[in-house]
TIMAR-786647 format. One record per residue (C-alpha): residue in one letter; x, y, z. Coordinates in pm, whole numbers, padded with zeros to 5 digits, always signed. Example, Ala and Ser with C-alpha at 12.3 -4.5 7.8 and 13.67 -1.06 7.14 Angstrom:
BEGIN
A+01230-00450+00780 S+01367-00106+00714 
//
This chain:
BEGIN
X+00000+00000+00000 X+00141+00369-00095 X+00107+00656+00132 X+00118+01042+00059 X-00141+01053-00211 X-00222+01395-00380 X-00586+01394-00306 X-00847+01692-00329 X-01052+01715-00019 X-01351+01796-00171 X-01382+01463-00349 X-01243+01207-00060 X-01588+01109+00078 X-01503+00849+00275 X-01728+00702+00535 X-01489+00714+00907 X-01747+00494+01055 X-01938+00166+01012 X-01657+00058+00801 X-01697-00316+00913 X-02070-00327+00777 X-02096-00286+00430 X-02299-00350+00138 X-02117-00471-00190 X-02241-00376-00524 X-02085-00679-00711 X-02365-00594-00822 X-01532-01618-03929 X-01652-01493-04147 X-01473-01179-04061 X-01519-00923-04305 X-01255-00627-04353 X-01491-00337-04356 X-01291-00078-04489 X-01548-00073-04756 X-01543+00269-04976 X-01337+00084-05254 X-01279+00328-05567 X-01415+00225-05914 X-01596-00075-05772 X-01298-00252-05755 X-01367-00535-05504 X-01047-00578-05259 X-01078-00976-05319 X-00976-01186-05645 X-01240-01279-05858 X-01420-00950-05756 X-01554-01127-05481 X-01607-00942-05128 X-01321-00987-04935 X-01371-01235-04619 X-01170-01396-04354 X-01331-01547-04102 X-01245-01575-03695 X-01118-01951-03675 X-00803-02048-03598 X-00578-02289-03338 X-00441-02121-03071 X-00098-02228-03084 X-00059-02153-03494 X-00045-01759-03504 X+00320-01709-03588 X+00308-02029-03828 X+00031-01865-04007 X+00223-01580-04025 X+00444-01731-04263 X+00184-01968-04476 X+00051-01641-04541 X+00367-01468-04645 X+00464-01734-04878 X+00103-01733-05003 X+00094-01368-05091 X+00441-01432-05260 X+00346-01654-05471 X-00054-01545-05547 X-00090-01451-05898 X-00169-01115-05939 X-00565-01066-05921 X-00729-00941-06276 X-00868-00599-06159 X-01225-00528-06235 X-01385-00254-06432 X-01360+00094-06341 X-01759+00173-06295 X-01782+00524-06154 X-01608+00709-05954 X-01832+00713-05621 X-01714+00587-05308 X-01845+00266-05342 X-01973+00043-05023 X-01977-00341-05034 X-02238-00498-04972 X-02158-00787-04659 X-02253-01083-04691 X-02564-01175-04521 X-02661-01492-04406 X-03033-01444-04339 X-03305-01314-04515 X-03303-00941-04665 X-03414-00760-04337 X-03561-00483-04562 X-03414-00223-04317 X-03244+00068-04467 X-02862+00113-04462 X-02800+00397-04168 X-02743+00694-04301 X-02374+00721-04060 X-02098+00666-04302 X-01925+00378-04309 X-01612+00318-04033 X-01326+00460-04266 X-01081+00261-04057 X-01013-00100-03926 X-01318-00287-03908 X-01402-00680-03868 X-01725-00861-03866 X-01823-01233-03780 X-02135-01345-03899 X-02414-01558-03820 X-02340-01870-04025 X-01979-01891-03871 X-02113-01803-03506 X-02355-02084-03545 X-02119-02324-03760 X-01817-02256-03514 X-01890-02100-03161 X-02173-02255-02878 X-02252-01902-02738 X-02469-01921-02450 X-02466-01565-02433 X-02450-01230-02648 X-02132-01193-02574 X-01960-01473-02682 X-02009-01441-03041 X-01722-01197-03002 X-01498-01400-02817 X-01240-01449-03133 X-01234-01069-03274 X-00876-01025-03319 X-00740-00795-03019 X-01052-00814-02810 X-01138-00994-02512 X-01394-00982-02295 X-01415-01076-01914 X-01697-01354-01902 X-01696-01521-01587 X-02000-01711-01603 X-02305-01829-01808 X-02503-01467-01769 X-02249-01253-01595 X-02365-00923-01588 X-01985-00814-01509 X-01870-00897-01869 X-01641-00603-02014 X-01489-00567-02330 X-01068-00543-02336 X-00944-00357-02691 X-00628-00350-02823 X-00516-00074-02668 X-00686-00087-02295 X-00760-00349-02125 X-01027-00383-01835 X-01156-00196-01640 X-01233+00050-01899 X-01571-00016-01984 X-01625+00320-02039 X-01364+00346-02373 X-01547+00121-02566 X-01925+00174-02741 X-02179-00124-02783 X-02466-00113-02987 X-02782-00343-03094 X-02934-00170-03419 X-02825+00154-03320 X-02953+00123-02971 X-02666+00200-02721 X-02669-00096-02428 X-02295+00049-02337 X-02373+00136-01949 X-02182+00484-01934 X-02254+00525-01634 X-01963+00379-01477 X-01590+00268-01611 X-01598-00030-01410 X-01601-00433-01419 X-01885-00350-01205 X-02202-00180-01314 X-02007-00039-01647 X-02007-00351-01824 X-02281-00332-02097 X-02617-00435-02077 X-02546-00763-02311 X-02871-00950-02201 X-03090-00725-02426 X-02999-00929-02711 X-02993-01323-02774 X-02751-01467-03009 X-03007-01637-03203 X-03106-01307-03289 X-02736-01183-03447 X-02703-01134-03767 X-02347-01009-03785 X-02092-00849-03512 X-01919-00572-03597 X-01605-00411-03441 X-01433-00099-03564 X-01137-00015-03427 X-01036+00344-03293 X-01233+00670-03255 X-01186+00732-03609 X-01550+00800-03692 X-01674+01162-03650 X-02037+00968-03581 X-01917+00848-03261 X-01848+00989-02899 X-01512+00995-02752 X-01598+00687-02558 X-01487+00490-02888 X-01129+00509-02760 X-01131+00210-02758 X-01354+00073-03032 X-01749+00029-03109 X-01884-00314-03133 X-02189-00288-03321 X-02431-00568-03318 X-02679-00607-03597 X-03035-00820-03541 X-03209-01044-03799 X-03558-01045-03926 X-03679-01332-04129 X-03877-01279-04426 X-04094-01558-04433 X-04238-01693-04100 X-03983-01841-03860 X-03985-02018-03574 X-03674-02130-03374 X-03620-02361-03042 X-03317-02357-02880 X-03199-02583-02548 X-02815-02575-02406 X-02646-02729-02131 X-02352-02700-01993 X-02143-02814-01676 X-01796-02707-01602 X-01556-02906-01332 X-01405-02717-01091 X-01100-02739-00832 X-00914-02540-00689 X-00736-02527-00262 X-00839-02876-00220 X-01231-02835-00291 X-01391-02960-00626 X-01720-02907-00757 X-01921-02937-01083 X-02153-02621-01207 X-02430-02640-01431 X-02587-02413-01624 X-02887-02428-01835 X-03078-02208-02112 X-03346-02230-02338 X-03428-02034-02587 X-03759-01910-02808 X-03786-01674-03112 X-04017-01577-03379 X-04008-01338-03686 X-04122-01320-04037 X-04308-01075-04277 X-04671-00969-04369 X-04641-00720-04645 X-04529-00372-04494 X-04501-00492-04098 X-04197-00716-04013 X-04128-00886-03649 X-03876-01063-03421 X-03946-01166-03070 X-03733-01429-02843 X-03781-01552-02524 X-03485-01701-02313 X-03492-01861-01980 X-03108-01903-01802 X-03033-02075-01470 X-02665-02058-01428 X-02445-02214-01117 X-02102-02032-01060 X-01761-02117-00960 X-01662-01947-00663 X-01645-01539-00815 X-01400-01473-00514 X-01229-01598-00218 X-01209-01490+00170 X-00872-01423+00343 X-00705-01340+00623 X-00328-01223+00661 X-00330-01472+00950 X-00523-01777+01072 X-00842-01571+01278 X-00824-01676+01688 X-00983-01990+01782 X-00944-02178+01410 X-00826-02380+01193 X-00798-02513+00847 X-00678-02197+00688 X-00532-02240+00359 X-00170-02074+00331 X-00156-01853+00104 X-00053-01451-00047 X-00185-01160-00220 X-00070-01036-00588 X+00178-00777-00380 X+00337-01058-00203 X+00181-01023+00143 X+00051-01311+00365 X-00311-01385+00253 X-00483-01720+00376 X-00766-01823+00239 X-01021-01902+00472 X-01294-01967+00245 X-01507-01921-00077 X-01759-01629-00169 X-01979-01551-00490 X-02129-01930-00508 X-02362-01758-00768 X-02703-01891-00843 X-02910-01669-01093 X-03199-01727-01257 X-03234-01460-01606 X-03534-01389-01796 X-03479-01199-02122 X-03780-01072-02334 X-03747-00886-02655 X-03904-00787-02937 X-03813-00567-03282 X-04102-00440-03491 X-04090-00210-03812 X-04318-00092-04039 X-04221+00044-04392 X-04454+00355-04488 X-04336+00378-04814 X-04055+00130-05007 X-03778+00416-04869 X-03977+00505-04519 X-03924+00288-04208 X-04029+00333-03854 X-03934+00045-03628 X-03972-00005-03258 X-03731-00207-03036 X-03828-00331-02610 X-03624-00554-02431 X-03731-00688-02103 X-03436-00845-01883 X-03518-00985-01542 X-03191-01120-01291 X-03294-01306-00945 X-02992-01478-00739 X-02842-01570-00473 X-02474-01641-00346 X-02351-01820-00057 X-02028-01861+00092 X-01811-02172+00183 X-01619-02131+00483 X-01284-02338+00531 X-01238-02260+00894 X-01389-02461+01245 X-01319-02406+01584 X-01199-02639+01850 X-01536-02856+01852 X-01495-02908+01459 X-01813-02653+01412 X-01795-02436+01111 X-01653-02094+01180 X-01613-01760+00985 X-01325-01632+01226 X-01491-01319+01299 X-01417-01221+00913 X-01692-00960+00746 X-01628-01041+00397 X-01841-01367+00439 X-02078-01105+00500 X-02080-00920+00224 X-01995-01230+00013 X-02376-01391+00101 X-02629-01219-00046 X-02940-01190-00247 X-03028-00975-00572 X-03286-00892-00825 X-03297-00666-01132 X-03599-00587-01322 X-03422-00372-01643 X-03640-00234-01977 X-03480-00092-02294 X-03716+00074-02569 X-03640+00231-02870 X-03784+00457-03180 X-03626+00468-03518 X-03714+00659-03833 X-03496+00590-04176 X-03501+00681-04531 X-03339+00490-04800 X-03374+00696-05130 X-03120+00587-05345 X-03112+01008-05359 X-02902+01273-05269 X-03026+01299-04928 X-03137+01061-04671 X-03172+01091-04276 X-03220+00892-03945 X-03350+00914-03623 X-03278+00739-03327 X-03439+00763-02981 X-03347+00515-02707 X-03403+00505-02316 X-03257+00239-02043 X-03407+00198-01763 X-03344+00013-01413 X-03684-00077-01315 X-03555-00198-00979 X-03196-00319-00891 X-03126-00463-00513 X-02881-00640-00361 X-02900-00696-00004 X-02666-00893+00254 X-02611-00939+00635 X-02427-00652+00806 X-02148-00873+00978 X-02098-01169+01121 X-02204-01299+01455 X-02053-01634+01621 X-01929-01907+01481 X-02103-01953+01140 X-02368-01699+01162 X-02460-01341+01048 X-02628-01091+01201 X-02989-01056+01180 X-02957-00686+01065 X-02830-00641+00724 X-02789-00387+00430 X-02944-00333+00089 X-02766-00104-00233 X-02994-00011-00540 X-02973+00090-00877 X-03334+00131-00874 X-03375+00483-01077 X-03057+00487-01258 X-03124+00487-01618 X-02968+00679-01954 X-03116+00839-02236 X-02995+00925-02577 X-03147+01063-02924 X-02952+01092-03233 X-03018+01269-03545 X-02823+01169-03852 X-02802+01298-04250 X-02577+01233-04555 X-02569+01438-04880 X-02483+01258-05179 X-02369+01637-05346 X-02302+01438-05669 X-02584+01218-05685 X-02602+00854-05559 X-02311+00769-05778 X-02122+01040-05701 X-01792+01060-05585 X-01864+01256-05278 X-02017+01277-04976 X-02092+01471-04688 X-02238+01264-04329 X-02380+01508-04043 X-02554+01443-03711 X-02637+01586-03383 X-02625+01378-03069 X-02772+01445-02675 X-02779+01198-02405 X-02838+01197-01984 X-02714+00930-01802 X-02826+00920-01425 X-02742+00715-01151 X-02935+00672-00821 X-02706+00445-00581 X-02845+00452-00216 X-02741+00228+00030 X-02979+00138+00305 X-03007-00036+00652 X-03253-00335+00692 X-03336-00474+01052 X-03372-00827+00899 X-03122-00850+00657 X-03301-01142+00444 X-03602-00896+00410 X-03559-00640+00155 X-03847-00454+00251 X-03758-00427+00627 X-03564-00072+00559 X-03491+00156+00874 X-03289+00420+00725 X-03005+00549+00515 X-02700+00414+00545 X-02501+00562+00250 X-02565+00737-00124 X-02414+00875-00437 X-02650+00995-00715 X-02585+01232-00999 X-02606+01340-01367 X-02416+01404-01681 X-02539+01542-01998 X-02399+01543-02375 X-02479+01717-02650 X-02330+01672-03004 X-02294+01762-03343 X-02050+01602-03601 X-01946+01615-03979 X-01754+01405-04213 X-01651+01449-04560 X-01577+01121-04752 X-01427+01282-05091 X-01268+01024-05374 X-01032+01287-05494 X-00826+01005-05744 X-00982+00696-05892 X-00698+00538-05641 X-00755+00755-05344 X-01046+00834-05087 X-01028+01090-04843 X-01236+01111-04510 X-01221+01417-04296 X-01468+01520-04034 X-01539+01687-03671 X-01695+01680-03326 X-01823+01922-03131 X-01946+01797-02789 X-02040+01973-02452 X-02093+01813-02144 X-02231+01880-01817 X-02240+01727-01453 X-02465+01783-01177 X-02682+01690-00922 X-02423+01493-00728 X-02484+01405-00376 X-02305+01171-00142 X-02398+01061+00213 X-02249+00830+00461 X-02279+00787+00828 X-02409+01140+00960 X-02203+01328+00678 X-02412+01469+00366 X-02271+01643+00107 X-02358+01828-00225 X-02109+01810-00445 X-01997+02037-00750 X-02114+02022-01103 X-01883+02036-01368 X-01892+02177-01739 X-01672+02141-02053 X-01666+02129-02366 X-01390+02033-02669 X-01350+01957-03045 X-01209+01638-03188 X-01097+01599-03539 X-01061+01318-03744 X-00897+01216-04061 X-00835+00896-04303 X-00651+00892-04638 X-00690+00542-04806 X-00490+00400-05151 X-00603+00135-05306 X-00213+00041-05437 X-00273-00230-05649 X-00609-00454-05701 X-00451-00650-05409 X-00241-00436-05173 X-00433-00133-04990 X-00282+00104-04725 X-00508+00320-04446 X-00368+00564-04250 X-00588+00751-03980 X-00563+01011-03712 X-00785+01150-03471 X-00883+01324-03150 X-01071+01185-02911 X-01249+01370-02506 X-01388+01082-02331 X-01602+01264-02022 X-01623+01164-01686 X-01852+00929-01576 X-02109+00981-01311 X-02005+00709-01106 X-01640+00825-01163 X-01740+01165-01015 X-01993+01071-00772 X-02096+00692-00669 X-01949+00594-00294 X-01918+00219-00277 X-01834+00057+00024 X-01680-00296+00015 X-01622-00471+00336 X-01264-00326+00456 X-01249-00093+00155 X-01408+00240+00063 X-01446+00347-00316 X-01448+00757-00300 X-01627+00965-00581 X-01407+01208-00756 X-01586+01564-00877 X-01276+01749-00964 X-01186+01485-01221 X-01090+01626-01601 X-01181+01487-01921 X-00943+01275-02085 X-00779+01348-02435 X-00682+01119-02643 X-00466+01151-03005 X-00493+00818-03172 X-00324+00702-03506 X-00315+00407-03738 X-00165+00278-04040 X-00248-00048-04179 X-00090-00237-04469 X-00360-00531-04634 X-00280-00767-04869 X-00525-00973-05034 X-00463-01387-05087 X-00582-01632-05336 X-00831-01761-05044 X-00715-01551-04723 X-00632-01198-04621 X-00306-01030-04394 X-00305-00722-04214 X-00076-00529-04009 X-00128-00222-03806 X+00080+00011-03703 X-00106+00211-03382 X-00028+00455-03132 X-00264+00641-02842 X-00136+00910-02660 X-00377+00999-02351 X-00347+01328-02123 X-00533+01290-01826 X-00629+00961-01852 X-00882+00869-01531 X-00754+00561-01413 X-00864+00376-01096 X-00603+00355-00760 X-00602+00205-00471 X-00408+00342-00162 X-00395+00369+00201 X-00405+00746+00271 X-00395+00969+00578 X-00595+00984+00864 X-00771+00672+00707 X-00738+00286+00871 X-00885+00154+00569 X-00749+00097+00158 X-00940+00407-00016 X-01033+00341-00429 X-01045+00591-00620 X-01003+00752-00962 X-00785+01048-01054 X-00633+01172-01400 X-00289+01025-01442 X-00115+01324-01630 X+00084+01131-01976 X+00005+00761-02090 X+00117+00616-02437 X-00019+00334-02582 X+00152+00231-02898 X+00220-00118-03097 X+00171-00359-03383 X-00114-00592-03469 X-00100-00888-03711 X-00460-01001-03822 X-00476-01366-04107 X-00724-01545-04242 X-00685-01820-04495 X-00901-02088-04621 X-00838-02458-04799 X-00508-02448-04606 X-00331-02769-04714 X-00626-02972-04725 X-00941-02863-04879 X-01207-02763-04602 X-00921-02608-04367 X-00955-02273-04229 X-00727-02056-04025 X-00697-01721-03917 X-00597-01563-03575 X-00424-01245-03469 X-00108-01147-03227 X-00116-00817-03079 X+00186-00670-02907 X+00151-00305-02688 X+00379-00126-02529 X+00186+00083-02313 X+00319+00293-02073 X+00258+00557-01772 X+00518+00872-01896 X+00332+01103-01582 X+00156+01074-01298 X+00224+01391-01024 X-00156+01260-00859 X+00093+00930-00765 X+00358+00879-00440 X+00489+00643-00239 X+00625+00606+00111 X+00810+00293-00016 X+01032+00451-00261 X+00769+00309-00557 X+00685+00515-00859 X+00439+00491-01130 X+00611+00687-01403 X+00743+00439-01634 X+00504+00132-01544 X+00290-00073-01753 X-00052+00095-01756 X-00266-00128-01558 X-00477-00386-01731 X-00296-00359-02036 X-00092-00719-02150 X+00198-00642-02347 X+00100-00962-02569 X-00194-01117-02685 X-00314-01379-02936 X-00600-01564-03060 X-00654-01860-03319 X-00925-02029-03460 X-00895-02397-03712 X-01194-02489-03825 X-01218-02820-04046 X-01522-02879-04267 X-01475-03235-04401 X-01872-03228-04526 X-02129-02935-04625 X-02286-03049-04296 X-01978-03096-04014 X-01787-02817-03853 X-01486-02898-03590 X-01321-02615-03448 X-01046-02562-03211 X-00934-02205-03087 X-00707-02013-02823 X-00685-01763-02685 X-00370-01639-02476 X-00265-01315-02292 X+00037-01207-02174 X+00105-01067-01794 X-00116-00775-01700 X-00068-00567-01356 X-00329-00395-01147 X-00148-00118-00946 X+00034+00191-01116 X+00385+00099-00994 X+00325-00246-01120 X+00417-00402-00764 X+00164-00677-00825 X+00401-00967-00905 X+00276-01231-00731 X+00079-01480-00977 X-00209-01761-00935 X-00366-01571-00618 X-00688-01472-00590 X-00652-01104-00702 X-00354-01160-00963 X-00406-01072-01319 X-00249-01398-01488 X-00099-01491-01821 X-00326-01809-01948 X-00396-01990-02295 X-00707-02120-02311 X-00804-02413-02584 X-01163-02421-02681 X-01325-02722-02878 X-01643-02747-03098 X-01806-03002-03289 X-02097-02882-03495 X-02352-03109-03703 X-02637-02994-03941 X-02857-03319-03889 X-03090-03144-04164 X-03236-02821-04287 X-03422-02771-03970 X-03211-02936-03685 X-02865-02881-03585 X-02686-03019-03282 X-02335-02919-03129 X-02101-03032-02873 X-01834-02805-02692 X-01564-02823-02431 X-01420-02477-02314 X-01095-02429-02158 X-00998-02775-02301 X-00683-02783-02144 X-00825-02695-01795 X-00618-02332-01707 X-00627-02279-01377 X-00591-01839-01363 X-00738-01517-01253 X-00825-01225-01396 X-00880-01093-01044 X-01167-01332-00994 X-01117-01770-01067 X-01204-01803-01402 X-01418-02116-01524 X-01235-02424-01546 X-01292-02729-01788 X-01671-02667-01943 X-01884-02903-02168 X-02153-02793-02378 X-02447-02927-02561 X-02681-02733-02777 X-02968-02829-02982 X-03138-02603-03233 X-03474-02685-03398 X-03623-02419-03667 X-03919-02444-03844 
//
């Protein structure tokens, strides 16, 4: 722990008392989308679109790496289409369900980096349980899934890592389900049980805040997810089961999860419809584990062991034995007033109910279970339930003209949100009867966005111009009360702590897509934002507090040149400015968590980012390579800390701006199919970052430590992933894919050395297996295993161990 921190008083809200009883809010086909190609010349041979898709083996990036170099030696050079006009052409992707007779948004393509994975390799190749999964290959990405339904799941980029939920945007049709209202692995991860992934039609991910179109919490990327609609009646039945082994300090246990799935869609003349039903009951691994720097008085049958610093940490027991039972409803329904007129309307209905327990390692003298005195069982035993509704109301135009427009309106709302647990411990292997309950209940985000573009030379023109204007609120309502019986929610007796607040943005942006030479295409654009926070309050103990509101307001520019070389060689290079905006939990939410206190932050500064890229793509025979070139320089980045300050007895969280962080490196992307035997397909990625702190005054020591220097936190210096997939019939799939990362630290002076303890952040490579079989047009079965070779790590948390799953899929 560091001492001497730099910290404003007006934002270190820290609760002096009751600081034992707390309540704890744990609460491919990939498709290169660089897509304005001039003269309609198709970046593929045989004027094909150009596809590579996520599948690969683990252990074969490198040797890829050179199969594709010889390939693209020896390719023959591809016969180069017919110059047809000189607009800047999009591709059209290649869809693997029906047309969904929704009109192309009228946002300009991503002029940078982009991948997709569709639905016929996501079905033909993955067994996702959940939304998220169907991204779990993306080169670069990785997401924190830690089991079937986690509502903790955030998205790693390239270039940061976790715990930055906020620098990354998620969509579903243009609906934002990105929770900015944190920048968390808490209650920032995004809202990823809104969508099913029966319902995908293709993944997107663009890397970079390149687009103009999109906030400056695209630091990191956008992952856009696109929906289906049949059209012709549909009907589709989905059951999976899985069961994953688990062991770990001498205890073993098997966890089962279970889903099943419903969905409907299809046509009648000018109204089109999708609804799905799922139903999830999912058993966890243990999400954490209790210790103790000692054995507590009176006990035994603690479990030597130490922190990631080093220090003596026993573990005494297990915490987060996770039992949830999910309920997601959703429906999408548009109605097309004229053949170039749409309105659509979008609901989504997810319900959460669970409870965890905790194991306790410890008994006394008479061989009775004991907790050893030790809150964290405490806060580790708890119930929850969410009730959460997303809506939406879209109007599009698809011409064919020179203009055409889109509105978006979308509102998220936390219907109710509670988690409530005992207040301590009592003797032996009991809690108190009193207890504590935290809700989100209130906490919900709005957003509307207006968007245009102006063909100025006609729909085959060779210019033109994209516009919008964006506004959101996101506000969060986080009180913290006191029950008399903890297991009754509805036995409240007063306030025990709060943070609540509000931010506002409003937008508006313009790019300029120009083909000034039949080899060349130009994007330039702008955005204007200004942003507001306000409202913020914070109580705890007898202490109430109002604190400050906050305004700014900044310009980011953006720019990509593109050269189409040669019919198969193509070089991007991009630049841009990015303000990502402080959170309202960053500035105001107070979290208490057993021993330690999270602190709001009202004084914090936006962070500015200056991001570039050049990539260098080469087109194969049957494949695709890429190689970027990137680097991210950040002022002010607001990163998380954890330190033990003054006049405090407890650890105090809390985010500040560091002053200087660079982010720069290389990533390798292949795909390549019919690789030495007909019906082989590789493709994975290796990503190397070298991403460092270069200033942090807010940062100091009493240990002689320093943070200047250091690995940013979160960030692993390597990172891979690899997919084979082996079609020996029209109707069999077998895949087998890895994924690895490279060491990762969680403190600023990167003292966290200590590996394989609960709290590390670990290197691992994980194996995942899949069988698929298409027993006929309507049924389809699959068998998985993840984590094949049974890694035993932590990202913080245990991650799941050995998993099998079994899917069947019936549609009619």
């Amino acid at each position: 722990m560091h001492t001497g921190e730099r910290v404003s008083p007006r934002f270190l809200f820290v609760a002096t008392a009751q600081a034992e009883a707390t309540a704890s809010r744990v609460p491919g086909c990939i498709i290169p989308l660089d897509r304005r190609l001039h003269h309609g010349k198709a970046f593929h041979p045989n004027n094909m679109q150009l596809t590579y898709r996520t599948h690969a083996l683990a252990a074969l990036p490198f040797a890829m790496l050179a199969t594709s170099i010889a390939t693209a030696q020896d390719a023959a050079t591809m016969t180069s289409t017919s110059r047809q006009s000189n607009s800047p052409t999009t591709l059209t992707p290649v869809k693997v369900s029906a047309s969904t007779h929704l009109p192309p948004a009228a946002a300009p393509d991503f002029p940078a980096t982009q991948v997709r994975v569709t639905a016929a390799d996501i079905n033909a190749t993955l067994h996702p349980i959940d939304s998220e999964d169907t991204a779990k290959y993306l080169p670069s990405i990785f997401i924190r899934k830690r089991n079937a339904g986690d509502t903790q799941a955030v998205i790693a980029t390239r270039n940061w890592g976790l715990n930055s939920s906020a620098r990354t945007l998620v969509y579903v049709d243009d609906i934002p389900i990105s929770a900015l209202i944190g920048n968390n692995n808490t209650n920032g991860a995004p809202r990823w049980g809104m969508v099913s992934p029966e319902q995908i039609d293709h993944v997107d991910m663009l890397y970079g805040p390149y687009s103009a179109a999109y906030a400056g919490n695209s630091i990191g990327g956008v992952m856009r997810i696109v929906t289906r609609t049949p059209d012709k009646p549909e009907i589709t039945i989905q059951q999976t089961e899985a069961i994953q082994t688990y062991s770990f300090y001498g205890r073993h246990g098997n966890y089962s999860s279970s889903k099943t799935s419903v969905s409907a869609g299809g046509r009648n003349g000018k109204f089109s419809w999708f609804v799905g039903a799922d139903g999830l009951n999912s058993f966890s691994e243990p999400l954490s584990y209790i210790t103790s720097a000692g054995t507590p008085a009176g006990t035994n049958g603690s479990i030597p062991a130490r922190n990631k610093v080093g220090q003596a940490a026993n573990v005494i027991g297990a915490g987060g034995l996770l039992h949830t039972r999910q309920l997601n409803l959703n429906g999408k329904f548009a109605y097309d007033f004229t053949p170039w007129l749409q309105a659509a309307y979008w609901i989504g209905f997810w319900s959460n109910h669970g409870q965890s327990r905790v194991q306790t390692y410890l008994s006394d003298a008479q061989g009775a279970p004991s907790y050893g005195k030790s809150s964290a069982f405490a806060s580790n035993d708890y119930f929850l339930s969410a009730h959460h509704l997303m809506q939406a109301l879209s109007l599009k135009t698809d011409t064919k003209g020179d203009f055409d427009g889109e509105l978006v309106i979308t509102h998220y709302d936390y219907i109710k949100d509670k988690q409530w647990s005992p207040a301590g411990v009592g003797g032996n292997a009991t809690f108190t009867p009193n207890g504590l309950l935290a809700s989100y209940g209130g906490t919900n985000w709005s957003t509307a966005d207006l968007k245009g573009i102006w063909r100025t030379q006609g729909n085959a023109g060779a210019h033109e111009i994209s516009f919008g204007a964006h506004a959101d609120q996101y506000t969060l309502a986080n009180p913290t009360y006191k029950l008399a019986a903890w297991q009754d929610p509805s036995s409240v007796t007063g306030l025990y702590a709060a943070g609540r607040g509000k931010t506002t943005t409003e937008a508006l942006w313009l790019e300029d897509a120009w083909q000034i030479a039949p080899d060349w295409l130009a994007t330039v654009g702008g955005r204007y934002e200004k942003w507001h926070a306000g409202d913020g309050f914070n109580f705890s103990g007898k202490t109430a507090l109002r604190q400050p509101g906050e305004r700014a307001a900044d310009f980011s520019p953006k720019a990509t040149l593109r050269w189409e070389a040669s019919p198969r060689w193509r070089v991007t290079a991009s630049v841009a400015k990015a303000v990502r905006f402080p959170t309202v939990s960053e500035l105001y939410q107070l979290v208490a968590t057993g021993a330690t206190f999270s602190s709001p932050n009202p004084d914090l500064k936006p962070e500015r980012d200056l991001s570039g890229e050049l990539a260098v793509e080469r087109a194969l025979d049957t494949g695709f390579v890429r190689v970027s070139l990137f680097q991210e320089n950040t002022r002010d980045a607001m990163i998380s800390q954890t330190s033990i300050l003054p006049n405090y007895a407890v650890p105090v969280t809390f985010v500040t701006n560091v002053g200087a962080v660079r982010n720069r490196g290389i990533e390798w992307v292949a795909d390549r199919d019919n690789t030495l035997i007909r019906g082989l397909e590789l493709s994975g990625s290796v990503t190397f970052v070298d991403s460092t702190i270069l200033s942090n005054n807010a940062f100091a020591s009493g240990t002689g430590t320093t943070s200047d220097g250091q690995h940013v936190p979160y960030v692993p210096r390597w990172r891979a992933t690899a997919v084979a997939t082996y079609r020996p019939t029209p109707t069999w799939a077998i895949t087998l894919a890895g994924r690895y990362s490279g060491k990762q630290y969680s403190t600023m002076d990167n003292t966290d050395n200590t590996s394989n303890v609960f709290g590390a952040f670990d290197t691992f490579v994980v194996f995942d297996l899949n069988i698929n079989y298409q027993i006929n047009e309507q049924l389809a079965a699959s068998f998985g295993i993840d984590n094949l070779n049974d890694r035993r790590y932590f990202l913080y948390h245990p991650f799941p161990q050995r998993t099998y799953v079994a899917n069947l899929k019936l549609r009619l």
